[in-house]
C-alpha positions as CSV (number, residue, x, y, z in Angstrom):
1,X,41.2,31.8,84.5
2,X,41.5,34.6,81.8
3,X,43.7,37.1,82.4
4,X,41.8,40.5,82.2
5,X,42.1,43.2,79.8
6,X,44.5,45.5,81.7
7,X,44.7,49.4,80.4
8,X,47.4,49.9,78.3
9,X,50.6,51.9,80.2
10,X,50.4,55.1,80.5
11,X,52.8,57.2,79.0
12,X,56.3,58.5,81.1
13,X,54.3,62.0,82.4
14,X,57.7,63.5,81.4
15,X,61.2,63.4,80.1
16,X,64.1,65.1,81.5
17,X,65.5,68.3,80.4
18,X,68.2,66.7,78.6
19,X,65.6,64.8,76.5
20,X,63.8,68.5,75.6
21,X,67.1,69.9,75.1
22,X,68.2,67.4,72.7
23,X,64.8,67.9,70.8
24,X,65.1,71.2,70.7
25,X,68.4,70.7,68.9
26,X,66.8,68.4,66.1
27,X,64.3,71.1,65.8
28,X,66.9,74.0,65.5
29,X,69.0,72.1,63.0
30,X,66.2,71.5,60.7
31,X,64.2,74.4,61.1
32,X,66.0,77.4,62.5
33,X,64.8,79.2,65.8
34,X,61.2,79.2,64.6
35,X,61.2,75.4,65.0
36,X,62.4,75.9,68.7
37,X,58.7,76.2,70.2
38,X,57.3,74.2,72.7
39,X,54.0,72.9,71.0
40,X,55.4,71.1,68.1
41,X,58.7,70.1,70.6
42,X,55.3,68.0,73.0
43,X,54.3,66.9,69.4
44,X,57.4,65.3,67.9
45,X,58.2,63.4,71.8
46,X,54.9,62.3,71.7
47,X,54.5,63.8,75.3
48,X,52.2,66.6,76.7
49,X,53.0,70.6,77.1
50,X,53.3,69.7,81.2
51,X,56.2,67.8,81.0
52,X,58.3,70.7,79.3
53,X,57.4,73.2,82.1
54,X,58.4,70.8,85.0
55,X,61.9,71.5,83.6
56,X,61.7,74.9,81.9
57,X,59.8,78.5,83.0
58,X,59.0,78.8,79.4
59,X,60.8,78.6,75.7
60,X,63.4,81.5,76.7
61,X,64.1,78.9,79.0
62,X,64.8,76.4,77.5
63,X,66.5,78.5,74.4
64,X,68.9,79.9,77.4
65,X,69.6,76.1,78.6
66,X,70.3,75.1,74.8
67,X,72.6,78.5,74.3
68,X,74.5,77.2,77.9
69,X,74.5,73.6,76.3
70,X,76.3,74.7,73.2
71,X,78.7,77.4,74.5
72,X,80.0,74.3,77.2
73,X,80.0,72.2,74.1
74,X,82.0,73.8,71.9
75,X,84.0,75.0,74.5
76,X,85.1,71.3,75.4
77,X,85.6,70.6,72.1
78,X,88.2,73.2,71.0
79,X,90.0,72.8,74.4
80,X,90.0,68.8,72.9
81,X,90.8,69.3,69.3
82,X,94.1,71.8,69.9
83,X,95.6,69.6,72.8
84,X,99.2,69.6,71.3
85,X,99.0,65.7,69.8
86,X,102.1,66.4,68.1
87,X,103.7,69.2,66.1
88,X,101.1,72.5,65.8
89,X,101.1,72.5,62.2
90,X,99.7,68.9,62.6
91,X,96.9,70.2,65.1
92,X,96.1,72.9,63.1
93,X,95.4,70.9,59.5
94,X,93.0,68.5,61.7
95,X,91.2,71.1,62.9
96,X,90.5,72.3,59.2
97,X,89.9,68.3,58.4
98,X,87.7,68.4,61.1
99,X,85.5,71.4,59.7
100,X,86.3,70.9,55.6
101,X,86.3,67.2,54.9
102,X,84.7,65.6,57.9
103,X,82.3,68.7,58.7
104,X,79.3,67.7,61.3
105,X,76.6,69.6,58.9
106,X,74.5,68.9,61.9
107,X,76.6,70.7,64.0
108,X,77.2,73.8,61.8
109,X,73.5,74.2,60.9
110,X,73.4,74.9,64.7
111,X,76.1,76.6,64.7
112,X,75.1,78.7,62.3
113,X,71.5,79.2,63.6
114,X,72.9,80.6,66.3
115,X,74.9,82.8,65.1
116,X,71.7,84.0,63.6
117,X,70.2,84.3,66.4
118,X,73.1,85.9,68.2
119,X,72.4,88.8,65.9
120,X,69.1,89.8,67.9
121,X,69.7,88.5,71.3
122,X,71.9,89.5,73.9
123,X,72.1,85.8,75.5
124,X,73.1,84.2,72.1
125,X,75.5,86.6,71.3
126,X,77.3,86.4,74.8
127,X,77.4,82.7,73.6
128,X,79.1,83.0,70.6
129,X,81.5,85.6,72.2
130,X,82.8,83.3,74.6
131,X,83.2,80.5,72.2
132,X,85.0,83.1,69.7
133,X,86.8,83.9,72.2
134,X,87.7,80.3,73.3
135,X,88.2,79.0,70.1
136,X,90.6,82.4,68.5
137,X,92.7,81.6,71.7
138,X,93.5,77.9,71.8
139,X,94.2,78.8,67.7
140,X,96.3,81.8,68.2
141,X,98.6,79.8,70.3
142,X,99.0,77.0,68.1
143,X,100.4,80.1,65.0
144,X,102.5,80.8,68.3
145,X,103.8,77.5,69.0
146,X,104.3,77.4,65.1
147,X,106.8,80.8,65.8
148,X,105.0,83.7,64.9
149,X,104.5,86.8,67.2
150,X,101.6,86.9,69.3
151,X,99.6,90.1,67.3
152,X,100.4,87.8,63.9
153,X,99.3,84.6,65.8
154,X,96.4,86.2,66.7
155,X,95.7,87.7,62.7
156,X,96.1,84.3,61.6
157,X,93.6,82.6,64.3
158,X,91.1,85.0,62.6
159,X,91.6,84.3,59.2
160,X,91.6,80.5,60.0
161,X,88.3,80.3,61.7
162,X,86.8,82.7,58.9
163,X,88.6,80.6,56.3
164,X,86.7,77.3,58.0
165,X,83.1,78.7,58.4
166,X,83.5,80.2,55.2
167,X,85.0,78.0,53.1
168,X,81.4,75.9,53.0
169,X,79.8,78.4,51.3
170,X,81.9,78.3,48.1
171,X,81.0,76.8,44.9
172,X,83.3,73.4,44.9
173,X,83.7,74.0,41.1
174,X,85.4,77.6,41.5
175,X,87.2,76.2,44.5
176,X,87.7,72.5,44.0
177,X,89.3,70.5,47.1
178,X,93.1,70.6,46.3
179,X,92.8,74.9,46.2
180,X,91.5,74.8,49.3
181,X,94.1,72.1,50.9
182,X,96.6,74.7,49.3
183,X,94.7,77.8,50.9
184,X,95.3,76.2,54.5
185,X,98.5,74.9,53.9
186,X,99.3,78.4,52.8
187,X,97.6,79.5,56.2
188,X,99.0,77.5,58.5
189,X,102.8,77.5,57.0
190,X,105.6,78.6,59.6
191,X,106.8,82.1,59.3
């Protein structure tokens, strides 16, 4: 006997939030906030608008789960990356490998989109408070493992985390590679 034309599948009614979340990270790392919106987030999954709002009250929603998402994130990774793995001077050049020579453009164009954000929303900018916050502290005491007073440990967090973001916004031909190994080996030097 033939077998019967069946219908074809329908498709999965809806994906999880992780599954939004992680679109709507594509989205903001190739299009800014804009790109965060729920319409063209059903589009690219290839799922309807319902789906989203079993998981999410709306797109502050969601942009409120990203924002925890992130902060957690980053969080976890600073804790990770300055875990004394050996001497803090050590620590302290991988963490500028991590951001100069092995940089996660991915990761910094959300970074940075945030930051943006952060400028005109309260949520965002608690965000990238605590992760400052997080970050300048795990830093500060790796300068004060490496001997220098707290207040000074704490100057030179600053200038190393503004040295890293900025840093990929100068011209590699006015700053070629080796000045900017010497720059952070300057910074990170033992009083």
């Amino acid at each position: 006997m033939a077998q019967t034309s069946r219908a074809k599948p329908e498709k999965m009614a809806r994906l999880d939030a992780d599954a939004w979340m992680a679109a709507a990270f594509d989205a903001l790392a190739q299009g800014g906030i804009d790109a965060v919106r729920v319409e063209p987030l059903a589009k690219a999954l290839d799922i309807t608008k319902g789906s989203f709002y079993w998981h999410f009250a709306d797109r502050r929603a969601l942009l409120e789960a990203m924002l925890g998402a992130w902060t957690e994130g980053r969080i976890a990774a600073i804790r990770e990356q300055a875990m004394t793995r050996g001497a803090p001077e050590m620590v302290l050049g991988d963490l500028a490998d991590l951001y100069t020579r092995h940089a996660n453009l991915r990761g910094l164009t959300i970074e940075l989109a945030i930051r943006s954000l952060a400028r005109t929303d309260d949520a965002a900018a608690r965000a990238v408070r605590r992760v400052d916050r997080e970050r300048l502290r795990h830093v500060g005491a790796l300068f004060g493992a490496l001997g220098w007073p707290a207040a000074q440990a704490q100057e030179r967090a600053i200038l190393f985390y503004s040295y890293l973001f900025g840093q990929s916004l100068l011209d590699p031909k006015a700053v070629p590679a080796a000045a900017r190994d010497e720059a952070i080996r300057a910074l990170i030097a033992a009083p």
